[in-house]
DRENLUM-844830 format. One record per residue (C-alpha): residue in one letter; x negated, y, z negated. Coordinates in steps of 0.5 Angstrom, whole numbers, plus 2048, in hexadecimal, padded with zeros to 3 digits. Example, Ala and Ser with C-alpha at 12.3 -4.5 7.8 and 13.67 -1.06 7.14 Angstrom:
A7E77F77F0
S7E57FE7F2
//
This chain:
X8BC85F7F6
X8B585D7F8
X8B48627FD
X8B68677F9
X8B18647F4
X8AB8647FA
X8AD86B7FC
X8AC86E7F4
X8A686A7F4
X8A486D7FB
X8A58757F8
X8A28737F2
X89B8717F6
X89D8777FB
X89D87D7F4
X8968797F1
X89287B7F9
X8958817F8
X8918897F7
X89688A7F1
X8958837ED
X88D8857F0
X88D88B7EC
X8908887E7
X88B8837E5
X8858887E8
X88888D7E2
X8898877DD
X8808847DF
X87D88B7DF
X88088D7D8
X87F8887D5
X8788867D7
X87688D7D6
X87888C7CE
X8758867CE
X86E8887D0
X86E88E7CD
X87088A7C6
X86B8857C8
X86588A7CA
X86788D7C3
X8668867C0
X8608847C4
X85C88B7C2
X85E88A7BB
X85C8837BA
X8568857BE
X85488B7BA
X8548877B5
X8508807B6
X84B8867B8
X84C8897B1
X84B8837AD
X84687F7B2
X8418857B0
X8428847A9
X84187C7AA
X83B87E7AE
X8378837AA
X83987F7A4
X8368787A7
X83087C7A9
X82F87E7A3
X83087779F
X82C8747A4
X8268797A2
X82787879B
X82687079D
X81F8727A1
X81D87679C
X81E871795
X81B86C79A
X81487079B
X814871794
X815869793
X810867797
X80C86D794
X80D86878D
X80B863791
X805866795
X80386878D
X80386178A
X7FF85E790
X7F9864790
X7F9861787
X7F885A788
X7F385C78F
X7EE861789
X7EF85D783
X7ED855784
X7F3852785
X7F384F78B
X7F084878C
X7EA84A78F
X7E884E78A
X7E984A785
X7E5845787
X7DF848788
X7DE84B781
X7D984777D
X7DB845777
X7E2845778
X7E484C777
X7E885077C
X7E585777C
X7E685E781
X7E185A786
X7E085F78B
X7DE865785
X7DB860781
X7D585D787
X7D4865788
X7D3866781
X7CD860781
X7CA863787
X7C9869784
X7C786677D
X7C2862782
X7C0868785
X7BE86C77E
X7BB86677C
X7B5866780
X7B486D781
X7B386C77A
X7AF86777A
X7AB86C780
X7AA87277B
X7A886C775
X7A3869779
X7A087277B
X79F873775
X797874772
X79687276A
X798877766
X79D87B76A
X7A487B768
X7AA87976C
X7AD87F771
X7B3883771
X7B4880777
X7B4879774
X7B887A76F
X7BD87D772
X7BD877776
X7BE872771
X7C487676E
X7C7875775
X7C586E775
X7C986D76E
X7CF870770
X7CF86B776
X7CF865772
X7D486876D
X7D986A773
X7D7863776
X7D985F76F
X7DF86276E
X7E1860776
X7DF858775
X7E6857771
X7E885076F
X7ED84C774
X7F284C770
X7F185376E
X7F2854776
X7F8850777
X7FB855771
X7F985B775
X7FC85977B
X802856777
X80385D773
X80386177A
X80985D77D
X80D85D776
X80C865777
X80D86577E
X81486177D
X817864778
X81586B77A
X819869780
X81D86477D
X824867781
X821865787
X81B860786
X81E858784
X817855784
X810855785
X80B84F786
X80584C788
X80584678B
X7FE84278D
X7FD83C790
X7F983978A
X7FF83A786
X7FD83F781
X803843783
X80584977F
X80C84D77F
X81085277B
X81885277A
X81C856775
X822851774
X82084B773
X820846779
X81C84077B
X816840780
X81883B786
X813835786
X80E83578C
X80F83C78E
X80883C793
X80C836797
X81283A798
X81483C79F
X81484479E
X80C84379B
X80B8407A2
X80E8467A6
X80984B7A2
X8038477A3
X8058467AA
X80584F7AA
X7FD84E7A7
X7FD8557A2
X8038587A6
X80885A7A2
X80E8567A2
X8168597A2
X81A85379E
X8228557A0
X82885479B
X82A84D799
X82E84B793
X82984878E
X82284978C
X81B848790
X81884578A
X81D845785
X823840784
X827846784
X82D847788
X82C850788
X82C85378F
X825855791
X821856796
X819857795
X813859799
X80C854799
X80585379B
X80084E79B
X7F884F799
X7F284B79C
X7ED847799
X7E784679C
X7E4842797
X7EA83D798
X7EC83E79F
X7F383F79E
X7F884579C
X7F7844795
X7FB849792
X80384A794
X80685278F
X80D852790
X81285778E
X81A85678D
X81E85D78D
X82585C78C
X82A85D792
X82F86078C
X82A86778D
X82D869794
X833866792
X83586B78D
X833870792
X83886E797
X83D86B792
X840873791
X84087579A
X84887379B
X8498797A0
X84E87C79C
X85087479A
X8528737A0
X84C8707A3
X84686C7A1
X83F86A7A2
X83B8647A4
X8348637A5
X83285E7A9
X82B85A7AC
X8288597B2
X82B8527B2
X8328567B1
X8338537AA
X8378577A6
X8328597A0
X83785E79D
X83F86079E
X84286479A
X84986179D
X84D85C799
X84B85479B
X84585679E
X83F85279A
X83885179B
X83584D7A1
X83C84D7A5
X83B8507AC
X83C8567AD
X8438597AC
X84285F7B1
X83E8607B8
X8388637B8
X8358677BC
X82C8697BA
X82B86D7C1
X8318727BF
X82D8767BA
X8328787B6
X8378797BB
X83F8797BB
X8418737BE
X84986F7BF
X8498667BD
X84E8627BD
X84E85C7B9
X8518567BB
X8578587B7
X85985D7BD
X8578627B6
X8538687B9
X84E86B7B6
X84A8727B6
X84386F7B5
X83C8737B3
X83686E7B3
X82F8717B1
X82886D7B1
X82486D7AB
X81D86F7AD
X81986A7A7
X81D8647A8
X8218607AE
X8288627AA
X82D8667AD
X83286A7A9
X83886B7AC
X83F8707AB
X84686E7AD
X84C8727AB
X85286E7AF
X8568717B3
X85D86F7B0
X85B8737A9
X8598797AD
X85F87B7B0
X86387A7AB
X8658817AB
X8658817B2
X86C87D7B2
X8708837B1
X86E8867B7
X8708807BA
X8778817B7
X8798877B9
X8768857C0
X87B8817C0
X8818857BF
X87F88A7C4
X87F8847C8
X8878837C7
X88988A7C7
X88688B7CD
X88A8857D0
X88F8897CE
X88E8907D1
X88D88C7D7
X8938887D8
X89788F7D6
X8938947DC
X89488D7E0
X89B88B7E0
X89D8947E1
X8988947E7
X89B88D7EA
X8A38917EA
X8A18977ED
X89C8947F3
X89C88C7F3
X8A488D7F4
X8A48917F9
X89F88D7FD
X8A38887FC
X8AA88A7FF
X8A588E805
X8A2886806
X8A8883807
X8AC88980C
X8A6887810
X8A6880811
X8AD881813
X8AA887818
X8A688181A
X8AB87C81C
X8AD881821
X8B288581E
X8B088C820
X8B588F81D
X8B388F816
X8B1895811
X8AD89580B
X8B289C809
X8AD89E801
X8B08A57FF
X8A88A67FC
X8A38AC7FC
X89D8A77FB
X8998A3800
X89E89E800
X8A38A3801
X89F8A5808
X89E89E809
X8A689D809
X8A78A380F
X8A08A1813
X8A3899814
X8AA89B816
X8A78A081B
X8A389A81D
X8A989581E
X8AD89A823
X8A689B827
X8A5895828
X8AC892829
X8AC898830
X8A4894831
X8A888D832
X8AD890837
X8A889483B
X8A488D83A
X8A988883E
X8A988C844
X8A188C845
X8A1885844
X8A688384A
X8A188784E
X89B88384B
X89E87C84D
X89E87F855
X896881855
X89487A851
X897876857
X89487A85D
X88E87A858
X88E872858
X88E871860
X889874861
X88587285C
X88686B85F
X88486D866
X87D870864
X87B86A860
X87C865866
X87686A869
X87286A864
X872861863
X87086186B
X86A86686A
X869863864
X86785C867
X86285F86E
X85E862868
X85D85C864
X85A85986A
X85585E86D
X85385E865
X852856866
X84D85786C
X84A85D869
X84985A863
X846854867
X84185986B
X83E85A863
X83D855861
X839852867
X835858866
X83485785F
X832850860
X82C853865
X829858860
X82985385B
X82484E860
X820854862
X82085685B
X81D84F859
X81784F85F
X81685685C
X815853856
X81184D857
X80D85285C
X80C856855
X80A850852
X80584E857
X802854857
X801854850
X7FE84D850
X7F9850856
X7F7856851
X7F685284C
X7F184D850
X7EE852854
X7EC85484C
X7E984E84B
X7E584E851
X7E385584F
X7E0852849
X7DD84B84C
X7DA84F851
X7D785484B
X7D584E847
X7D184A84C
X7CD85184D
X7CC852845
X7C984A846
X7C584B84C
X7C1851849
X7C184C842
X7BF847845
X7B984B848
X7B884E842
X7B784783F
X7B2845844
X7AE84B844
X7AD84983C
X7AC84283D
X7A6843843
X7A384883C
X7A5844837
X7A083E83B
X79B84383D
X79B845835
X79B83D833
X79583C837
X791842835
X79383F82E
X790838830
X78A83B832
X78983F82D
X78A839827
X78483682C
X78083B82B
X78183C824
X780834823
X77A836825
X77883B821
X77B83781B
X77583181D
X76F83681D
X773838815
X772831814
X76A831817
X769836813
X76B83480D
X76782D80E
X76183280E
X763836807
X76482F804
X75D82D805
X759833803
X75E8327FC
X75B82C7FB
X75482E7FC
X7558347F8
X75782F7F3
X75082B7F5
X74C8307F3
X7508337ED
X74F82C7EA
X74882D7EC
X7478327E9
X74A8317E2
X74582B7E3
X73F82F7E3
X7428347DE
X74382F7D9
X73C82D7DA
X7398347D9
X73C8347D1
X73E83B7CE
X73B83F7D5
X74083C7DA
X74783C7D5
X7498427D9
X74883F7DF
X74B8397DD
X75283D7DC
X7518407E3
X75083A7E5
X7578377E2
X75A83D7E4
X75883C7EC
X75A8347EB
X7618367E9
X76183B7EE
X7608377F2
X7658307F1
X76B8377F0
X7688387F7
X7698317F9
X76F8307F6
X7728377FA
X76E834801
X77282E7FF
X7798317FE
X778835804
X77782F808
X77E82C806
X781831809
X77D83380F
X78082B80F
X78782C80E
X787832813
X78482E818
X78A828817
X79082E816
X78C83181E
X78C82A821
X79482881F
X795830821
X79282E828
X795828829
X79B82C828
X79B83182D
X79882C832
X79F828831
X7A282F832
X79F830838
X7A482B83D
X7AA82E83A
X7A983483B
X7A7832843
X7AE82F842
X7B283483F
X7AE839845
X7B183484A
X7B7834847
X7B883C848
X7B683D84E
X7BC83784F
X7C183C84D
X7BF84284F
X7C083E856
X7C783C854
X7C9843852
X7C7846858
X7CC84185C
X7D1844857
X7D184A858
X7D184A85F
X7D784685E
X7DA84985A
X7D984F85F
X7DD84B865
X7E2849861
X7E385185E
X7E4853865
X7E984E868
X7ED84F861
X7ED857863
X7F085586B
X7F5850867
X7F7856863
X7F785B867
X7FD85686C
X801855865
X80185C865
X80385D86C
X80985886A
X80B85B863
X80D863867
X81185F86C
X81585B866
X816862863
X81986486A
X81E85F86C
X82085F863
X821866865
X82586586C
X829860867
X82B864863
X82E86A867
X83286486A
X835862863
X836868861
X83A86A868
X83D865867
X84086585F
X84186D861
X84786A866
X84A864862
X84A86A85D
X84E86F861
X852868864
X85486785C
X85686E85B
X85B86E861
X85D86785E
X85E86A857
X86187185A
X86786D85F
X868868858
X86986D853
X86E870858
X87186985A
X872869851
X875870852
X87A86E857
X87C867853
X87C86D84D
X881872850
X88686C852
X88686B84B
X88787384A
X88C87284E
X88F86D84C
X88F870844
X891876846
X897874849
X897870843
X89787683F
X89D87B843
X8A2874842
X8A087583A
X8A087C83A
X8A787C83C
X8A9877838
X8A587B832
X8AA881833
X8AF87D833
X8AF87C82C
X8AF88382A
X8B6886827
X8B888D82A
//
């Protein structure tokens, strides 16, 4: 029972490998998976043309949400812009409330051009005034100046409002601002530093305490004047409310305190753009969500989404309103559309999930899905007829050859069939008779083949003792020739380090006959400087003694100055004498000799200046005569060491001279030793080359000497080869008999 069991198991395995069951599967795979991806191709085209469809939709419609936003948030900063500009022209900020005295609060700026004006009026007026004659009366001119004056006073009256009467103004204007606005304006305040807060709300709600020392007042004053975008919050920036608002803000300066006095805040309702995103559902089944550049949820129109919570969806600010695909953490994907505002960090952004927008897709599904089942079952109808008329009779023609295999030649396939398997059927049997006359022509050969190998053997045999003989001579002249080479190599590479040391010295003799060259050329320059430096020396004694002969002589010449100014000394003070004199005799001769009295004054200054300038003179004379004598001193000092210095380079020269003569020899036996380097060098080079020739004979013998070792090698290997051909062949022809044996005629 189990063998029979093993056998079915066995042919069941046989028909799964065999070209009928592959066709059968070939036929079962290419059907259905042509139905399948030409259903599937319908489905994903349908599903892509429609997300495409809607996807556009969503885009044009966030598009054009998001610029709705844009434009509604220009025009609240419009209203924003408006309230500041009327608190800056009108005196309600601190600054310009404080400078009115009393204290009124008017259009300062109008108001100080108006009293300059008036001032202006005033003294042209007073100018005319003041040019008229009696009697004339005013000009035309004139009087139409002091009626533009009064008109200036009155407009400048009616500007100089009281306080109160401002703070109204101001009051009203955000009143009228608001409730003009009031679907999109939740409140608008004033806040100061001071206290005097002012503020409009339309419901009734109470006013947060200290409302300049709350966190968002500081963020504003930090911006210094810039306006300040507030985001969405649930409650109030200034109020004890709970709406959903966000709001814009500004600070003001105050010179006169020193501190960003004034803070003007408006509050807009966050409800405004929620009524303009509450109706974009995409056809309800999408929704919209407007998010912060913190990824906060400010709006969702999807249930459960509130205020403050993260963001529900991702956001992409760089796509520009272009499609994309998001997975949540759910695995739910959705089609996602994300537009930047361009007034404020906020994003809007689209989604539409996948699951709702192919819904309808699902019949495209369905029926893929009974084409899939029909399919199989076209498939396994054309299978089982292809199996029937090909795989059954590969099956019967595979076991008829397997008993072919085992040596039957008797056996015929016998298919009465017109088609190739029928050709197949009478092409085998016409095989299996050719070859059973094959086996029977085939035993005859095979004895004759048995003889051949075996007179092949002997001799092989003989010829393989040969060459093992030949074999061992050529090992031993290759040996000797290999000993000859080595020798030889050993002896160029000794001739090659003479020769290398020969090299080394010759460049060490360059290099110093270089230095010599330079020695010999730097005790010439010497010598030629060194007489240089004793001919300058012998001129610069022969100028120092012409330099101390001179100042000799100009010693001299200073003394005579010196005899000279002692005569001058004495004629001025007898000039003096007789100037004295002469004053004497005029003051003796009364009104007659007044004007000989003042000549003779003039001669007496005349001569004490002389006196004084003689004096003057002499000092200097004295100090030349000192400088003259230090200076001689000097150069009488200088003259030993200029006598040394002479001394010194006439040494010197001597000692460049020896050097040079030196230097000369030295120049010459170097050339000589050159000169038998060189000689050495060329017979290096010779016996290198001799060497040389002599290694390469040699290497060229122990090559030849190898190769006729290698040649008798390879024929020993070919002879060992041959005997085992032999030994295989004889090997074969047994086998050859007993193969045919098997065969059944």
């Amino acid at each position: 029972m189990y063998p029979d069991v093993k056998n079915r198991i066995t042919q069941g395995f046989s028909r799964m490998r065999s070209v009928g069951f592959k066709l059968f599967i070939l036929f079962l795979i290419s059907i259905v998976a042509g139905c399948a991806v030409s259903g599937w191709t319908v489905y994903r085209i349908s599903t892509t043309a429609l997300q495409e469809k809607v996807g556009n939709n969503a885009q044009q419609v966030t598009r054009d949400a998001a610029k709705n936003i844009d434009l509604w948030y220009r025009q609240m900063e419009g209203f924003f812009n408006s309230i500041a500009l009327f608190a800056t022209s009108n005196q309600v900020l601190t600054q310009q409330r404080s400078k009115l005295v009393p204290l009124v609060d008017t259009d300062l700026a109008e108001y100080e051009k108006l009293q300059g004006r008036i001032s202006t009026a005033n003294t042209q007026i007073q100018k005319m005034a003041e040019a008229l004659k009696p009697g004339e009366t005013k000009s035309k001119e004139q009087y139409m100046l002091e009626v533009e004056r009064d008109n200036l006073v009155k407009n400048a009256a009616t500007l100089n409002k009281p306080k109160s009467d401002a703070d109204k103004a101001f009051l009203n204007y955000m009143q009228n601002t608001t409730l003009t606005n009031n679907a999109m304006i939740f409140s608008v305040s004033m806040i100061r530093y001071n206290g005097e807060d002012q503020q409009f709300i339309p419901q009734s709600s109470k006013s947060k305490p200290q409302l300049y020392s709350l966190p968002w007042v500081d963020q504003v004053i930090k911006a210094k004047g810039k306006n300040v975008y507030l985001p969405p919050q649930a409650g109030s920036f200034t109020f004890d409310n709970n709406a959903r608002v966000f709001g814009i803000a500004k600070a003001f300066w105050s010179s006169e305190d020193a501190v960003w006095a004034d803070v003007l805040i408006v509050e807009y309702k966050l409800s405004y753009f929620e009524d303009i995103l509450k109706a974009i559902t995409f056809g309800d089944i999408g929704d919209v969500h407007l998010i912060g550049s913190d990824n906060v949820t400010y709006f969702s129109n999807r249930e459960g989404i509130q205020l403050g919570q993260p963001a529900a969806v991702q956001a992409d600010p760089e796509s520009d309103g272009a499609l994309s695909r998001y997975v949540d953490a759910s695995k739910q994907a959705y089609l996602t559309v994300s537009k930047k505002l361009e007034n404020q960090p906020w994003i809007l952004v689209g989604a539409i999930p996948e699951s709702r927008l192919l819904e309808d897709a699902s019949k495209i599904k369905n029926s893929f899905y009974w084409l899939i089942s029909g399919s199989i079952l076209l498939s396994l109808a054309l299978g089982w007829l292809v199996y029937y008329s090909i795989g059954r009779p590969l099956l019967i023609a595979q076991r008829k050859m397997q008993q072919a295999e085992q040596g039957d030649l008797g056996v015929r396939l016998g298919f009465k069939r017109t088609d190739e398997i029928g050709s197949v059927s009478t092409s085998f049997d016409r095989m299996m008779e050719s070859i059973s006359h094959i086996v029977s022509n085939t035993g005859g050969s095979a004895k004759q083949l048995l003889q051949s190998s075996n007179r092949i053997q002997e001799l092989v045999v003989l010829n393989e003792s040969a060459s093992k003989e030949i074999a061992v001579a050529m090992d031993e002249v290759a040996k000797g020739a290999m000993n000859l080479a080595s020798d030889a190599e050993k002896s160029n590479e000794l001739t090659g380090q003479l020769h290398h040391c020969l090299d080394d010295v010759m460049d060490k003799n360059t290099k110093m006959q270089q230095v010599t060259e330079q020695m010999k050329t730097a005790s010439q320059e010497g010598l030629t400087t060194m007489e240089e430096l004793s001919e300058q020396s012998r001129m610069v004694e022969s100028i120092v003694k012409d330099l101390n002969q001179n100042m000799r002589q100009l010693q001299d010449s200073t003394n005579s100055i010196s005899v000279v100014l002692d005569l001058l000394q004495d004629i001025s003070k007898k000039i003096n004498i007789l100037s004295l004199n002469a004053a004497i005799v005029a003051a003796s001769s009364g009104e007659a000799g007044k004007s000989f009295m003042v000549v003779a004054q003039e001669i007496r200054n005349l001569a004490t200046q002389s006196q004084q300038s003689i004096s003057s003179a002499g000092d200097v004379i004295d100090r030349i005569q000192s400088d003259m004598q230090q200076t001689n001193h000097l150069v009488r000092q200088s003259m030993p060491i200029f006598s040394r210095q002479l001394a010194a380079s006439d040494a010197s020269q001597s000692i460049f001279n020896s050097v040079s003569t030196s230097m000369q020899e030295f120049s010459e036996r170097f050339a000589e030793v050159w000169e038998s380097l060189r000689i050495s060098l060329e017979a290096g080079k010779e016996l290198n080359e001799v060497l040389m020739q002599v290694s390469a004979v040699s290497e060229e013998f122990t090559a030849s000497t190898e190769n006729v070792a290698n040649l008798v090698v390879k024929q020993n290997e070919s002879s060992t080869e041959l005997v085992e051909t032999g030994k295989e062949l004889e090997q074969l022809s047994h086998g050859l008999r007993d193969s045919l044996g098997i065969f059944k005629q």
